[in-house]
N, C-alpha and C positions, 0 to 999 in steps of 0.2 A: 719776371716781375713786370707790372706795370706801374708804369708813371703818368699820373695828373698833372697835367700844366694849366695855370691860368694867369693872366697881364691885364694890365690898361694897357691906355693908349702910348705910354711913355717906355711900354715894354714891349712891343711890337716887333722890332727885329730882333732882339735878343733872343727872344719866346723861337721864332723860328729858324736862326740857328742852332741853339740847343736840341731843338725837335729833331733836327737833321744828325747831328753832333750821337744823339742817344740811340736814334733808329739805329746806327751806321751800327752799335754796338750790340742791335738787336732786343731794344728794350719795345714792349708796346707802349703805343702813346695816347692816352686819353686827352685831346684838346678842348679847351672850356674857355681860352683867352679869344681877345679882340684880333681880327685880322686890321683892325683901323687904327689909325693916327688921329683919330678925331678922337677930343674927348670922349670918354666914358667913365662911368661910377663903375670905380675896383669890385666894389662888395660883390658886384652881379656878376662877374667873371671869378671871387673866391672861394667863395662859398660851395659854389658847383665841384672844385676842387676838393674841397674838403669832406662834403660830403659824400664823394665820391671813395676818398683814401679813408674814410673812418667805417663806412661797409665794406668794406674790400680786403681780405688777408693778403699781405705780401705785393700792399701797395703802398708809394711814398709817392710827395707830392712836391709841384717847384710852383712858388707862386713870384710874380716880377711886379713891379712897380716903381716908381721910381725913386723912393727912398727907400723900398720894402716896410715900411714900419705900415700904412696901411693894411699892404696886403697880410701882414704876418698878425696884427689884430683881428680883423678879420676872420681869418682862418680861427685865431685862437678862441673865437666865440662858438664853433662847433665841438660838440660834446665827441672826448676822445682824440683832442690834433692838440698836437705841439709842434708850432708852426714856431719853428726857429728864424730870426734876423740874423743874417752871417755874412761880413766881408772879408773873411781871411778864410784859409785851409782850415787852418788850429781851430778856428768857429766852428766850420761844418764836422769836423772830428770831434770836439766836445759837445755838440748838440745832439751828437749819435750817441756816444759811449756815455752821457752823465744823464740826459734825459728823454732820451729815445724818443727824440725828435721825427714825426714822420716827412712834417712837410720843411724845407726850405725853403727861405725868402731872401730875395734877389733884390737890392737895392742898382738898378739897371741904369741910374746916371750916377754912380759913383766907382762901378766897379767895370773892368773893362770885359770883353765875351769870354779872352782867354780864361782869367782870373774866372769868372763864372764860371766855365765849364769843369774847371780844376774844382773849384769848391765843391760842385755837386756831383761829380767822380768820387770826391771823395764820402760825400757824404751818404753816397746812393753804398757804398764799399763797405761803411764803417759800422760795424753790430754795436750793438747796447752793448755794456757790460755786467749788468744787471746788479748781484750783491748789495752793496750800501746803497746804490743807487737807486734801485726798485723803492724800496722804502718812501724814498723822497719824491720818486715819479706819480706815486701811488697816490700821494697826498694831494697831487698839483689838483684834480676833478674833484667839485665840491658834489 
């Protein structure tokens, strides 16, 4: 599987300890975020993400930010992403299994590295469930 990553500036070291955290497990990693601390516009590090993960079969994506609610907009504006906002496990397991979520978003001044890397273990783990749920996935793209 490969995984898309992209950050601002307010996700910088998060972004590269995950990178480190995913290789170790032998995931490929597509990098698209800031190596800087210095401001940047999210959009131009999400998008790249996204539309990366939305051609790509048997690709999910981690986008950071520092509330995530940008980055996870963002993402949501490309045709085919469900860019999930998640601070808990229980988030990133229902954003797999009810809406086959590809991308996660990483709220990276609210949550701490451990609690991130848990979340998207879990969420890189967790399959659709599809049944009742397709139905309602199906409808989210106008």
């Amino acid at each position: 599987m490969i995984i898309a990553i992209g950050n601002d500036h307010a996700g910088v070291e998060m972004k590269n300890k995950i990178i480190k955290h995913l290789e170790k497990k032998g995931y490929e990693i597509k990098n698209y975020g800031t190596d800087n601390k210095e401001s940047v516009d999210y959009p131009d590090h999400i998008h790249p993400v996204a539309t990366f993960v939305s051609s790509t079969k048997k690709a999910l994506g981690i986008v950071i930010c520092g509330s995530g609610n940008g980055a996870a907009m963002t993402a949501n504006k490309n045709t085919g992403i469900r860019a999930a906002l998640c601070w808990s496990e229980e988030l990133s397991v229902l954003a797999r299994q009810h809406n086959d979520a590809n991308i996660i978003s990483i709220p990276a001044r609210f949550v701490s590295l451990d609690k991130a890397k848990r979340m998207i273990d879990t969420f890189i783990k967790t399959p659709f469930e599809g049944g009742r749920h397709k139905k309602r996935v199906d409808k989210i793209s106008t």
